[in-house]
N, C-alpha and C positions, 0 to 999 in steps of 0.2 A: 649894556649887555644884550639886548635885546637885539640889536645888527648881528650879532654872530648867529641868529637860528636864521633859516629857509624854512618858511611853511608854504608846505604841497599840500594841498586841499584834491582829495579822494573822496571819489563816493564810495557809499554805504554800501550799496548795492554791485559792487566790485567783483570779478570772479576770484581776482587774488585774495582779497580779502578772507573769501567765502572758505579758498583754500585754505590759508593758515587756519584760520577759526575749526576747521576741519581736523586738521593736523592735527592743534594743542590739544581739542579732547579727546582725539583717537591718541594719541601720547597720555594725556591724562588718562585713561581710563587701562591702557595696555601696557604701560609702563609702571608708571606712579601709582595708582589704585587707592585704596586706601591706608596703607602703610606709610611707617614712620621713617622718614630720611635723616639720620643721623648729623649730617654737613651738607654741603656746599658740593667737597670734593665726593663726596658718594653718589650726592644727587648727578654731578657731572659725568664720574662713569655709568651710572646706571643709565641715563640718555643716550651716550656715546653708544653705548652696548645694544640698546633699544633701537636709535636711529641703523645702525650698521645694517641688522636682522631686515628691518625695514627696508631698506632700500637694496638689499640679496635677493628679496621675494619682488622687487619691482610689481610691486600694487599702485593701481592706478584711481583714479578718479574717476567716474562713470558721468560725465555730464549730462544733466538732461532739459537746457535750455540753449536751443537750437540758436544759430545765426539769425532763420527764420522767425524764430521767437523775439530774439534781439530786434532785428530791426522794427516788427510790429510792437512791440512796446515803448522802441525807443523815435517811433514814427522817420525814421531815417528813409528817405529817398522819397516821400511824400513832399510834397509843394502847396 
């Protein structure tokens, strides 16, 4: 069984990463909260409904680790 997986080896320090991580608890926290989800299918519109809102206001990501950054930590173009 083990032939049927692909492992993709990602670092930690990923900006995609850092996105989702970002997302699920900006959803957790603006969606979900602390109330009680009944199902499945409630928890699924209540997302759908939340995701929609969210992406009508096209909110963005503010980055604040420059390319500059990148390269100096990531010593790229040094020899």
């Amino acid at each position: 069984i083990w032939n049927r997986f692909t492992i993709h080896y990602t670092p930690k320090h990923a900006s995609w990463l850092n996105q989702a991580e970002i997302e699920i608890g900006i959803l957790s926290r603006q969606c979900l909260d602390k109330r009680r989800i009944k199902d499945i299918d409630m928890l699924r519109q209540q997302v759908k409904l939340w995701n929609k809102e969210v992406n009508q206001r096209k909110l963005k990501i503010n980055w604040k680790f420059t390319t500059k950054d990148a390269r100096k930590k990531f010593k790229y173009g040094k020899k």
